[in-house]
DRENGUFI-761773 format. One record per atom (N, C-alpha, C): x, z, y; residue in one letter. Coordinates in steps of 0.001 Angstrom, whole numbers, plus 500000, padded with zeros to 6 digits. Each point is the difference from the previous one (the first is absolute). Layout:
REM residues N
XZYa ...
REM end
This chain:
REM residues 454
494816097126606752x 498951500955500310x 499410499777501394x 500675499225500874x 499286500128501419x 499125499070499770x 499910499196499390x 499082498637500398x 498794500931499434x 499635501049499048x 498765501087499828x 499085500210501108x 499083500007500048x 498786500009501263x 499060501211499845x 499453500571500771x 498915500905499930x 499033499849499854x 498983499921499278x 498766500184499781x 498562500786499814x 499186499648499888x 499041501543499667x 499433499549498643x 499669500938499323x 499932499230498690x 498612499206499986x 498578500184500864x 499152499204500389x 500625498558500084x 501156500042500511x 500617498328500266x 499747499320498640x 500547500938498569x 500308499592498819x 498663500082499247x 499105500725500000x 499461500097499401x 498358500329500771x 498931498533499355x 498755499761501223x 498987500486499387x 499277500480500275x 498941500969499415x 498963498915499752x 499323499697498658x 499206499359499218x 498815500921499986x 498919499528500369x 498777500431499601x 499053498586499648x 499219499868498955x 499143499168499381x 499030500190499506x 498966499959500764x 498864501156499381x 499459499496499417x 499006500476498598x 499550499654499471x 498772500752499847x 498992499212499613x 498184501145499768x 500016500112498410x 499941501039499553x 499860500369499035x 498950499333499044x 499654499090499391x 498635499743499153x 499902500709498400x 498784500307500213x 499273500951498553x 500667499095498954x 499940498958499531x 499693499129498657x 501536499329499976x 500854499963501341x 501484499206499899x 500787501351498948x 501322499435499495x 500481500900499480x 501484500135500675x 500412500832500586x 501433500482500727x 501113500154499454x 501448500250500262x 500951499949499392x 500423501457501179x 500530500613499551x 500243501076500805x 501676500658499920x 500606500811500587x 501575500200499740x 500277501829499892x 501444500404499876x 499946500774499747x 502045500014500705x 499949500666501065x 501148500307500395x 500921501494499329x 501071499420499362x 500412501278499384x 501215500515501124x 500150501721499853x 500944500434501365x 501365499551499082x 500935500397500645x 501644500035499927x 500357498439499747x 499339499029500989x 500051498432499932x 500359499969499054x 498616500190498757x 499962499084498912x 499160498790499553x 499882499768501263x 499029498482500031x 498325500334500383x 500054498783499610x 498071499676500249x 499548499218498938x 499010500447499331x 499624499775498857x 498316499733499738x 499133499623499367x 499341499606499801x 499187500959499107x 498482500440500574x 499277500998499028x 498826498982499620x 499473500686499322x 498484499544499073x 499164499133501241x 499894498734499445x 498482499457500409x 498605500826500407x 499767500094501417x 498613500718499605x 498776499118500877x 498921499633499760x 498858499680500334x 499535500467501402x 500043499054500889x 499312501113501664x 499419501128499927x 498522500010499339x 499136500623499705x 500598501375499689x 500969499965499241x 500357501494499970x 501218500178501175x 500011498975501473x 501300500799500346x 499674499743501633x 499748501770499863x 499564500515501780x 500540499478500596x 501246499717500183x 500059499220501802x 499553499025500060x 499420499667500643x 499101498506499899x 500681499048500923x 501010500769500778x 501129498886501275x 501031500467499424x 500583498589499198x 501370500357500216x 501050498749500127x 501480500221499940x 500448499020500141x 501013499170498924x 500642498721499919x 500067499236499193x 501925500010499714x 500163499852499362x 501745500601499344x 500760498300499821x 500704499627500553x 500988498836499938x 501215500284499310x 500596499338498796x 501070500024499563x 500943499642501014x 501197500502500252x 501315500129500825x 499532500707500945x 498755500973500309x 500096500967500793x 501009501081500197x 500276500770500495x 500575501902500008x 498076500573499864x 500112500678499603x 498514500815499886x 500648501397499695x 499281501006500866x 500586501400499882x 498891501158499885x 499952500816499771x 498507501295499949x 500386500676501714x 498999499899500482x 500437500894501547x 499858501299499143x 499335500809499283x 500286500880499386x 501138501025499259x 500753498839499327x 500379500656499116x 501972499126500422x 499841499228501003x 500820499531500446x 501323500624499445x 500524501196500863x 500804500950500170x 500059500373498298x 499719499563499327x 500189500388498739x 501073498974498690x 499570498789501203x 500704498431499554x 499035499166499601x 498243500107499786x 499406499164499884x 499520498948500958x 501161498932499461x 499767498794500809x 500928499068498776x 500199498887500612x 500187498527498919x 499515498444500922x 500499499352498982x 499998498514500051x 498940499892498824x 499103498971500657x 498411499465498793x 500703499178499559x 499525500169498803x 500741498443499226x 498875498996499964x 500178499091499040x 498655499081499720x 499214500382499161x 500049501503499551x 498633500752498873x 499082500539500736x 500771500457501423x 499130500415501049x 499443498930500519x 499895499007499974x 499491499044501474x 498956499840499891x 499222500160501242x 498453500295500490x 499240501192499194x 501228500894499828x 499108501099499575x 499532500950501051x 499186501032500076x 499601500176501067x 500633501421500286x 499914500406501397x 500235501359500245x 499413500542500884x 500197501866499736x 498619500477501491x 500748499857501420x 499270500853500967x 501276500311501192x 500787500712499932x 500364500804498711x 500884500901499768x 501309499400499781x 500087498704499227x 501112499324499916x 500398498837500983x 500981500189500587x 500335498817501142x 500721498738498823x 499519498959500791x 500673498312499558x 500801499808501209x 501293499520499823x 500574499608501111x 500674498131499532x 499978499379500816x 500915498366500012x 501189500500500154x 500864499194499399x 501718500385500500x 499970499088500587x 501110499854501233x 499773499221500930x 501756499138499375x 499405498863499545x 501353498970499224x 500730499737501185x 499856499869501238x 501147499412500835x 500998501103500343x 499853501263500218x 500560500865499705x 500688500723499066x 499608500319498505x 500181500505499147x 499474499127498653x 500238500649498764x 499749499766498551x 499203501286499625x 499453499684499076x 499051500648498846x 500771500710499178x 501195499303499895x 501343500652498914x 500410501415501114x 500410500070501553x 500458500473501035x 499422501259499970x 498673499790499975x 498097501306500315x 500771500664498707x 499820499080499162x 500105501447498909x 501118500390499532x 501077499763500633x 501241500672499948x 499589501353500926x 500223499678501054x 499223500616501425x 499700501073499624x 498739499623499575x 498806501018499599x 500169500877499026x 501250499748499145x 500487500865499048x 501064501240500712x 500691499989500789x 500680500302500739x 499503501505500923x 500750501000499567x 499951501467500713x 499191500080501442x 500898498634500817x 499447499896501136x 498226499903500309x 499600499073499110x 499158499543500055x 498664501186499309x 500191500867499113x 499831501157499507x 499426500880501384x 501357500243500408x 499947500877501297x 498897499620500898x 500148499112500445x 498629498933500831x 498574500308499633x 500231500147498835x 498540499951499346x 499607501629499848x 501183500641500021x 499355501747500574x 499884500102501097x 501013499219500871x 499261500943501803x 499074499324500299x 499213498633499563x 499133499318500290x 498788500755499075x 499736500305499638x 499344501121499722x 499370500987500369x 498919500215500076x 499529501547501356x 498707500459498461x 499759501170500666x 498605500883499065x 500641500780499531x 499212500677499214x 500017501369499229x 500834499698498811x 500516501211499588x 501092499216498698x 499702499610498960x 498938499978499508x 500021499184499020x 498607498689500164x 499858499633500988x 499223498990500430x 500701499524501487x 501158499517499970x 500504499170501130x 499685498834500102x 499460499013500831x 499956498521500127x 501090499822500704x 500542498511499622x 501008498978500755x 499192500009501483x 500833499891501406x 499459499814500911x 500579498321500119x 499324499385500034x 500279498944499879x 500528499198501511x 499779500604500996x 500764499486501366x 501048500606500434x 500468500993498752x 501486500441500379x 500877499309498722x 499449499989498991x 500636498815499156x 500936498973500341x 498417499234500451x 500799498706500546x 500554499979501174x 499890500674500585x 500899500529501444x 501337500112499655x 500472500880498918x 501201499929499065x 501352498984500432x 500873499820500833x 500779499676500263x 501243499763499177x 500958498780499387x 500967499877498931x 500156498588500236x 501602499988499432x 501031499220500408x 500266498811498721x 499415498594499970x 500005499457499116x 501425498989499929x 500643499158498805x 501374499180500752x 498729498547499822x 500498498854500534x 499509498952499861x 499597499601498556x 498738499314500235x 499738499446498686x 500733499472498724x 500694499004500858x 500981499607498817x 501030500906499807x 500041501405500575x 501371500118499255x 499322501589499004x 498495500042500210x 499187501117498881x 500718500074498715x 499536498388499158x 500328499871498738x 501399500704499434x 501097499803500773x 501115500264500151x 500527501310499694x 499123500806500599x 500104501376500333x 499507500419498780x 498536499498499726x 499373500582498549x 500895499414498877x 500406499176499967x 500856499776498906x 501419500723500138x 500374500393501160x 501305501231499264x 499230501122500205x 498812500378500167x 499640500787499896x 499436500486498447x 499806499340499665x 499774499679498018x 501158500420499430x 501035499129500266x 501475500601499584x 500235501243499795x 499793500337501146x 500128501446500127x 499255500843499591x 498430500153499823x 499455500757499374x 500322499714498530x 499827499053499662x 500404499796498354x 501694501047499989x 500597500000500589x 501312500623499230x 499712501389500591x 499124500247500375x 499408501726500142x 499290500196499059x 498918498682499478x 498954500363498704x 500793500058498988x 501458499364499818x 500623500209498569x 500810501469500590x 500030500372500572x 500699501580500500x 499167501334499262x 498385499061500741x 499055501138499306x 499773500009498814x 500302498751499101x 499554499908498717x 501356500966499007x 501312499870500587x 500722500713499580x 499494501695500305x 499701500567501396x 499755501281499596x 499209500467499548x 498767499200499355x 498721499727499314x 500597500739498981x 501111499039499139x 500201500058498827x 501318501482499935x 500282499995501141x 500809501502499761x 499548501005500118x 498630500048500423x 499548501236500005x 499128500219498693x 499143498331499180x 499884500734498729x 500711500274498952x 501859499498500592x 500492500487498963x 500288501476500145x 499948500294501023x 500164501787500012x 498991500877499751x 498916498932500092x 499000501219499361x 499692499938498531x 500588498868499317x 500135499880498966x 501332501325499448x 501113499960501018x 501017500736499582x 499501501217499931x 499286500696501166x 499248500896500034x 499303500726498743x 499379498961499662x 498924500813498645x 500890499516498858x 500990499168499306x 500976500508499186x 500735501105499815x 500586500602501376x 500954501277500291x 498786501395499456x 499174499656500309x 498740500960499289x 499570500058498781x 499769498842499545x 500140499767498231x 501191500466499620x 501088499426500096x 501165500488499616x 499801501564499795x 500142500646501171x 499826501343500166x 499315500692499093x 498506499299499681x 499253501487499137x 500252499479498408x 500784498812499572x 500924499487498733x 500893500792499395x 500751500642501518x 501000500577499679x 501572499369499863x 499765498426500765x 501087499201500044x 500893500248501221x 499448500369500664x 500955500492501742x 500891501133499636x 499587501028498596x 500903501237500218x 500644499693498679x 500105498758498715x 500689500058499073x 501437500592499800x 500658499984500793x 501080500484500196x 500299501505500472x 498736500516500871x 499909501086499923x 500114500987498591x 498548499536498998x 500035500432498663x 501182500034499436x 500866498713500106x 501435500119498880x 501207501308500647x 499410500152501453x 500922501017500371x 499402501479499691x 498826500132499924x 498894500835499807x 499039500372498636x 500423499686499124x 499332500350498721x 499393500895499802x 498852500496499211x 498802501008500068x 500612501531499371x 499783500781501213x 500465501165499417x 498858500822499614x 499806500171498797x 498607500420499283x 499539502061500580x 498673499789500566x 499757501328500455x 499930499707501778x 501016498568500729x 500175500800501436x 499137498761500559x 499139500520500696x 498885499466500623x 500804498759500515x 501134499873501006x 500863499316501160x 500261498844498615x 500249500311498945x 500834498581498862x 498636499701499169x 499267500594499636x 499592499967498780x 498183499514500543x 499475499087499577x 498867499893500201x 498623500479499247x 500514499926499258x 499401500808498920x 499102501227499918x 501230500593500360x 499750501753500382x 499175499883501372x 500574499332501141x 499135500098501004x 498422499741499962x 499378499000499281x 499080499665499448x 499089501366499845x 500876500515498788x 499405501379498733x 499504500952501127x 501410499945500796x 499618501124501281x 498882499656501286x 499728499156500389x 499043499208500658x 498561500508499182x 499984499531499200x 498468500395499031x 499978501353499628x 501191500439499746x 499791501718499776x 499165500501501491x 500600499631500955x 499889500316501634x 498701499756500183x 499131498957499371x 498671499170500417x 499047501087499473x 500430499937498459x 499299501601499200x 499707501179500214x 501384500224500804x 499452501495500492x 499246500012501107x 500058499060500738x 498953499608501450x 498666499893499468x 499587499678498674x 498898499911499048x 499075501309500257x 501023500737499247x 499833500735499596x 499646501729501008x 500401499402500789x 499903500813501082x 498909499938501412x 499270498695499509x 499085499548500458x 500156499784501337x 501790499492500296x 499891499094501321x 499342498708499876x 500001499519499173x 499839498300499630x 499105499591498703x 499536498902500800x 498558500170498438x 500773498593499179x 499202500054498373x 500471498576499967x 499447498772500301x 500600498724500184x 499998499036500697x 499839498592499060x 498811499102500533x 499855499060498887x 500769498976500140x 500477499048498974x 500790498610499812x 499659498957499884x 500390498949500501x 499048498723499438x 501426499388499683x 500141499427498750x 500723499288499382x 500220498427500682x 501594499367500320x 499219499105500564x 500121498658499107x 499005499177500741x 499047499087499568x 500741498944499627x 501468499769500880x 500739498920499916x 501667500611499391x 500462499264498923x 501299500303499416x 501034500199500610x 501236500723500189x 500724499422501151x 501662500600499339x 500540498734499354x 501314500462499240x 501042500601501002x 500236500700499613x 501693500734500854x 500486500419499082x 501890499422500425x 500779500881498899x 500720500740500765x 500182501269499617x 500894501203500367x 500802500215499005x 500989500813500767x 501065500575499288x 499653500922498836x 500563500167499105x 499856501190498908x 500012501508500509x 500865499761500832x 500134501538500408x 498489500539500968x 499432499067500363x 498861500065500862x 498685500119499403x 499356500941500421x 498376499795499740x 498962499483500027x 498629499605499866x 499172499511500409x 499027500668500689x 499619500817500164x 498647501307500489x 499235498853501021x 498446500548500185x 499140499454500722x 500320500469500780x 499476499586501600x 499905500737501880x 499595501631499271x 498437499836499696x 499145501004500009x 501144501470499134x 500731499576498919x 500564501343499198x 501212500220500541x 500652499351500966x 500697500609501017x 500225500409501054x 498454500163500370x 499537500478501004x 499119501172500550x 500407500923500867x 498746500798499886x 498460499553500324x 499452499135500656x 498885499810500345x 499906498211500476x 499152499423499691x 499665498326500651x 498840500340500627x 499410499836501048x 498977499900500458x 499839498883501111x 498353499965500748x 500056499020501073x 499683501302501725x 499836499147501066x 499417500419500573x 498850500288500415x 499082500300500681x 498579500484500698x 499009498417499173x 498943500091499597x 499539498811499757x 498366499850501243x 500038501099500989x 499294500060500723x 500390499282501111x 498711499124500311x 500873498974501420x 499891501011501361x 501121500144500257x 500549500681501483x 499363499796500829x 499992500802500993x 499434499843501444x 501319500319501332x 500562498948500444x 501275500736500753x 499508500215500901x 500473500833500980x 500113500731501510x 501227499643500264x 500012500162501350x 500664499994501088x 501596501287500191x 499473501089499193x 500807501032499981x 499588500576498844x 501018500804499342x 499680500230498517x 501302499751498924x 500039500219498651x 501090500044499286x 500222498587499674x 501154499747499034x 500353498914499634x 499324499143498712x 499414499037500159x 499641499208498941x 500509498704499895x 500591500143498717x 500892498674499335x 498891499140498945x 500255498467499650x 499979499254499131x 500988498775499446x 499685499051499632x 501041499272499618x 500374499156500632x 499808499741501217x 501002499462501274x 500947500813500199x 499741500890499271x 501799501458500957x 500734499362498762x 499860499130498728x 500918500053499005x 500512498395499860x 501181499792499972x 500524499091499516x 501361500264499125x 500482498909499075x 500848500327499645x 501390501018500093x 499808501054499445x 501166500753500684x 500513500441501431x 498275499805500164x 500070500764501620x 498855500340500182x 499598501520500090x 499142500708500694x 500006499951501101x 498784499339500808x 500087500042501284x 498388500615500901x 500298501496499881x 499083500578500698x 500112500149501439x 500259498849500876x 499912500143501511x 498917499347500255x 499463498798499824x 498504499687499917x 499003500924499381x 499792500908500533x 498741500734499457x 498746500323500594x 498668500377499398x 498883500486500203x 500033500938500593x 498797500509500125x 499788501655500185x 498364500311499628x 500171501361499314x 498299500200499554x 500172501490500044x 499112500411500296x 499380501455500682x 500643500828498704x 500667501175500585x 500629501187499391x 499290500188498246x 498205500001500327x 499300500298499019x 500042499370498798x 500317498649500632x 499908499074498780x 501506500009499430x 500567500168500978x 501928499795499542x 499783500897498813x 499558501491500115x 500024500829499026x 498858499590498443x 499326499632500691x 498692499564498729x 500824498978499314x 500916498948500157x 500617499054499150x 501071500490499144x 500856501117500720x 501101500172499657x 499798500501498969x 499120501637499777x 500042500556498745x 501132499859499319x 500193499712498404x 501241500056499381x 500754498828500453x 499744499565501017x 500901498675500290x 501080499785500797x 500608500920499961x 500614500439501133x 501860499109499537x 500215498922501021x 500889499473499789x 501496500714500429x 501232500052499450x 501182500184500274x 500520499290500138x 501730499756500475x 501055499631500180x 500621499724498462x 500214499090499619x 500318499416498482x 498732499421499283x 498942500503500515x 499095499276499056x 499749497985500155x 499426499596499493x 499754498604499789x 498850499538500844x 500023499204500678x 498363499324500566x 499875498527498832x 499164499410500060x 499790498586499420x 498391499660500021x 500701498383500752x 498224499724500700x 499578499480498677x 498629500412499941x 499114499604499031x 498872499126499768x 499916499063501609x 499168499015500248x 500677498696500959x 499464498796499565x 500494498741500840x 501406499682499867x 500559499436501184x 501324498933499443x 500621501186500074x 500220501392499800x 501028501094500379x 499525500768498906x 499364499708498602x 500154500800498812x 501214499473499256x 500268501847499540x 501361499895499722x 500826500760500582x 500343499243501314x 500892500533501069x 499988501349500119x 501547500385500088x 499896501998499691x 501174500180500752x 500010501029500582x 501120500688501148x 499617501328499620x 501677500660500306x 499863501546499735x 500058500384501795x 498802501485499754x 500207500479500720x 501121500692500720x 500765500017501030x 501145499866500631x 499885500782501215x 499038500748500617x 499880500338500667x 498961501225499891x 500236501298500546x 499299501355500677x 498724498986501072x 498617500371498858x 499081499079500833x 498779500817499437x 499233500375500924x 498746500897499342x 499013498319499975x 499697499898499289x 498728498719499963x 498658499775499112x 499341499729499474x 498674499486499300x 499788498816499769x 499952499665498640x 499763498556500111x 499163499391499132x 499628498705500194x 498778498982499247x 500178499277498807x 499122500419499290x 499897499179498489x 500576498732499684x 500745499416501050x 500782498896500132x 501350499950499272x 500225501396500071x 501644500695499967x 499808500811498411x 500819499658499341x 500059501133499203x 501309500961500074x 500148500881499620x 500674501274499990x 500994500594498615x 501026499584499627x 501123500397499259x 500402501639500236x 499305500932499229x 500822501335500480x 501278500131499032x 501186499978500508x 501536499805498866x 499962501267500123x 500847499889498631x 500750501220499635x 501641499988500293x 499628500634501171x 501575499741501158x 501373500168499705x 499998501326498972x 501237500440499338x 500328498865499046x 498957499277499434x 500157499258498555x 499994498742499949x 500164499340501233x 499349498467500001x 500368500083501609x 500849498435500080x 500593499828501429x 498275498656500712x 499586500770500708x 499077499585500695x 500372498307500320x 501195499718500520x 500151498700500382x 500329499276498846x 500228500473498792x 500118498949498622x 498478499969499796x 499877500733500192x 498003499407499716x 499219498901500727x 500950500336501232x 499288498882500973x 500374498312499462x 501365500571499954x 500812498493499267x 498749499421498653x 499935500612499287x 499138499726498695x 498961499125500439x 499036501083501051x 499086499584500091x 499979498392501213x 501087499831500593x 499957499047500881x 500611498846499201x 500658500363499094x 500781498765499238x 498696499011499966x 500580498760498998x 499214499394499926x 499229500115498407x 500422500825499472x 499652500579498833x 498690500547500132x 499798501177501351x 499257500874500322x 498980498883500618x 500569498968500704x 498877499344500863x 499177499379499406x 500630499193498384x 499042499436499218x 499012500788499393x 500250501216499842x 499466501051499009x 498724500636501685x 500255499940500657x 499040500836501149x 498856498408499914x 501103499156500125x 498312498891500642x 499769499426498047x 500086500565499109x 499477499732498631x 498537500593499386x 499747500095501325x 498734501000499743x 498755499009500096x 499955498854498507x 499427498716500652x 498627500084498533x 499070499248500842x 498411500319499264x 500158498676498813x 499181500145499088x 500272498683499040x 499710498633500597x 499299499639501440x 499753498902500599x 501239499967500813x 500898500701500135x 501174499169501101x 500095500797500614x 498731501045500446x 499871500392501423x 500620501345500227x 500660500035501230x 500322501661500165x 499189501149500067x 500226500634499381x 498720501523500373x 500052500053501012x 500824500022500792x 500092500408501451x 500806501473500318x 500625500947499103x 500686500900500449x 500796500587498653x 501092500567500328x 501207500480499561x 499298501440499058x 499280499918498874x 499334501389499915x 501103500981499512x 499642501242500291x 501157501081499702x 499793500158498664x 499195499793498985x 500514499593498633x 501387499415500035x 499766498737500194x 500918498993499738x 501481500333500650x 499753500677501215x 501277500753500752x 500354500903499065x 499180500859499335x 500743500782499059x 500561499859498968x 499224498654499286x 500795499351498851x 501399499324500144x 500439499404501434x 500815499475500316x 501740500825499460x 500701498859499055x 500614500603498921x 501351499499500679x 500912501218500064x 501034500346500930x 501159500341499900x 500984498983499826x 501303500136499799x 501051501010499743x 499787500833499606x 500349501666500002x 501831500266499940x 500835499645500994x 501293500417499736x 500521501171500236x 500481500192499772x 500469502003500094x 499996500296501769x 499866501281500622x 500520500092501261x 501127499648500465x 501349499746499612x 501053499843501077x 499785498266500077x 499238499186498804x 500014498510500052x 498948499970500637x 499710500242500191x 498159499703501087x 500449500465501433x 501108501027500303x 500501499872501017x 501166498908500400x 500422499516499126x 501172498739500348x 499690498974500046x 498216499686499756x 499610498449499563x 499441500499501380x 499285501065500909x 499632499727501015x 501192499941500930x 500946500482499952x 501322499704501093x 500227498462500142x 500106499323498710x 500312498814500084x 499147499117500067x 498348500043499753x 499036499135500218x 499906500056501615x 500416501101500847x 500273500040501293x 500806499246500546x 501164500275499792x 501301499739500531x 499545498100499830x 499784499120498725x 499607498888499936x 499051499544501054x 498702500394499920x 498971499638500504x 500314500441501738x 500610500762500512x 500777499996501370x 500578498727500296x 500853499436498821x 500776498672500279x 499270498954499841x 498439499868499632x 498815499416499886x 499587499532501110x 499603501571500418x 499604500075501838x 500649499426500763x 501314500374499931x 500899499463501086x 500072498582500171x 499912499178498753x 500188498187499845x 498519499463500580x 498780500878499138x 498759499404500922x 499889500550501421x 500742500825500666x 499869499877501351x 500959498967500686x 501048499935499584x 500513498485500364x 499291498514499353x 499248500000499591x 499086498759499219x 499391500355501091x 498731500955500512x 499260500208500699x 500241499405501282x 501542500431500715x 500522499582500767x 500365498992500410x 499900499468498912x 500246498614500545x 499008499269499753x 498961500284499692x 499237499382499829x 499289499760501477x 500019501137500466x 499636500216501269x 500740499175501450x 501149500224499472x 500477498624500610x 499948498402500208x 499629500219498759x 499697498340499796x 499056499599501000x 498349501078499910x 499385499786500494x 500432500066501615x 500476500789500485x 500788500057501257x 500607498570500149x 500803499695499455x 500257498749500692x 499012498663499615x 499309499746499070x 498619499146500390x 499683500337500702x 499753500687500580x 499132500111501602x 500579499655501354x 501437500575499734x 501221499520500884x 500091498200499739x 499968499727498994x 499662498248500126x 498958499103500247x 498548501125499842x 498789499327500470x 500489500039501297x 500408501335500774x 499765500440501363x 500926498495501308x 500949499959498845x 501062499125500613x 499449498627499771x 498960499729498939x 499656498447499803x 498762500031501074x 499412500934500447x 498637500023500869x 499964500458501258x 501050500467500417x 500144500864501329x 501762499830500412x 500400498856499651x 501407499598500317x 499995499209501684x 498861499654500427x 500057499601501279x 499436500948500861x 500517501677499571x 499922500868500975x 501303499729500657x 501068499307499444x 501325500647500676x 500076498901501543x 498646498927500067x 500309499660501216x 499917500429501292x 
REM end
């Protein structure tokens, strides 16, 4: 490490400019720097005539070429020979690597490197989202190179070593989709009725009691819906049959019932686009929902008047169901879990349960399985295409595993208790994943900045 020398990276790298005059009738080759150093690449041919800068300059294969722009983002690279003499504005710097010093292989190790990252933010000045590279603090940039001949050296156990980190990552790649694979089995299983088989053989249907018998709970559920009919809390509610088949086998002892006939009410939220304020009540949509987690701490706010103008009969509780009804988050349903006065957007639809009769979190299970997920995004037009939202028809048709109350409470104890031991393995996957990356950086840092220790 001592024989390492100091440098400024100006030493390594010489700033290329080649100007060129733009002509009407020549035809150009032009580039396209992508961020998170993913190279330099080559865009469409275009004709002078259509291309305003009329000065610009000329692109050499085995350059470094970087965006003073967008620098700090990682757009920069090595030109290959698809680039050569293609042109660029002053926005993109060309630099020579300087061969008596360094390699081309060296720059873009380098340049891949945290350190080098960092450089390219404090070299940086402006407003935040239009910073330019200052380019005389750049190359001002001070770093510790080892001798030429002994670069290669370094990059080649430096290969070593990232390769037995890339097969590290490819393993927790593959352990984390096997857990999310494990994940949505333990959920199938569940609304099958295969997680509590043994429950049933200890538990056989005691005819009449809501807790054994599914049956009866059912009879009593719709008796319950009827008299809400009838009493003109609740109007009735339309169905859309759905469009796509979707086999499940259940147990005998178990029911089938749609969402909608075991439920008191499906609805959506406000279909009026909001106006938030600054101060004011709570307004939710389907960013507060993800799988089995309501998360109303990101929220809106919209004036008292309107909180009340949306709510009308909409008034959400503690047990009821959310489920987003638009984009990559239809489907997705979390029970409410929390004392939360709120209002929310046509994004969300609204499960009102029947609390005594139906365990709120077996519903969620249903609907998050992967049973429920095929059946939410099945909402598909005869060309391929998605409608684009979860309609509360189709939420109401959604046809629902019906096991008596004390089994709908034991399949949620144990779809818990599992999916905890889920969590727990992908936060150690996570973890180490995170490590990995921790020490690549600890080996760039040590392959690029090892002649600090002189």
């Amino acid at each position: 490490m001592h024989s390492w020398r100091k440098v400024k990276l100006g030493d390594l790298l010489l700033r290329s400019k080649i100007p060129i005059a733009i002509e009407d009738k020549e035809t150009y080759s032009r580039v396209t720097i992508r961020t998170k150093h993913q190279g330099v690449s080559k865009r469409e041919d275009e004709v002078g005539k259509k291309i305003g800068t009329k000065k610009q300059f000329l692109l050499k294969s085995g350059q470094f070429v970087m965006s003073k722009i967008d620098a700090r983002y990682g757009a920069f690279g090595i030109a290959d020979q698809d680039v050569h003499d293609a042109i660029i504005t002053g926005n993109f710097w060309a630099y020579d690597i300087n061969q008596e010093l360094t390699t081309v292989e060296w720059i873009e190790r380098y340049t891949n490197s945290s350190s080098f990252y960092d450089l390219c933010e404090r070299a940086s000045s402006g407003i935040t989202h239009r910073k330019y590279l200052d380019e005389k603090v750049f190359i001002a940039h001070e770093l510790y190179i080892p001798p030429k001949e002994d670069q290669s050296n370094i990059l080649l156990k430096l290969e070593k070593e990232q390769n037995s980190l890339n097969e590290l990552a490819t393993e927790n790649q593959n352990q984390s989709s096997y857990l999310t694979k494990l994940r949505q089995a333990i959920l199938q299983e569940a609304i099958e009725g295969k997680l509590t088989a043994d429950w049933r053989k200890e538990n056989p249907v005691r005819k009449g009691d809501l807790d054994f018998d599914a049956g009866a709970l059912l009879e009593k559920i719709k008796a319950e819906k009827e008299k809400l009919f009838k009493e003109g809390k609740i109007k009735k509610e339309k169905f859309q049959e759905s469009i796509l088949e979707h086999e499940l086998e259940i147990p005998s002892a178990w029911t089938l019932p749609m969402l909608g006939e075991i439920s008191k009410q499906i609805t959506d939220g406000t279909h009026q686009t909001p106006t938030y304020t600054t101060a004011g009540e709570i307004f939710l949509s389907a960013q507060n929902v993800k799988p089995f987690r309501f998360m109303p701490e990101n929220y809106k706010l919209i004036s008292e008047k309107a909180f009340h103008e949306y709510r009308k009969n909409k008034i959400p509780e503690i047990g009821d169901l959310l489920i987003g009804r638009v984009g990559a988050g239809i489907g997705e349903t979390a029970v409410i879990d929390r004392e939360i006065d709120f209002a929310f957007y046509v994004s969300l639809g609204m499960v009102k349960t029947f609390k005594e009769l139906t365990i709120p979190d077996y519903l969620s299970i249903v609907s998050n399985s992967p049973y429920g997920v095929r059946y939410s995004k099945g909402n598909i037009s005869s060309g391929g295409v998605s409608a684009g939202n979860y309609n509360l028809g189709r939420i109401r048709s959604l046809k629902v595993p019906l096991p008596s109350l004390a089994e709908q409470q034991t399949i949620v104890d144990r779809v818990e208790k599992l999916l905890s031991m889920v969590d727990e393995l992908e936060k150690q996957v996570s973890e180490r994943e995170e490590q990995s990356e921790q020490l690549m950086q600890a080996v760039l840092r040590e392959a690029f900045e090892g002649g600090k220790c002189d």
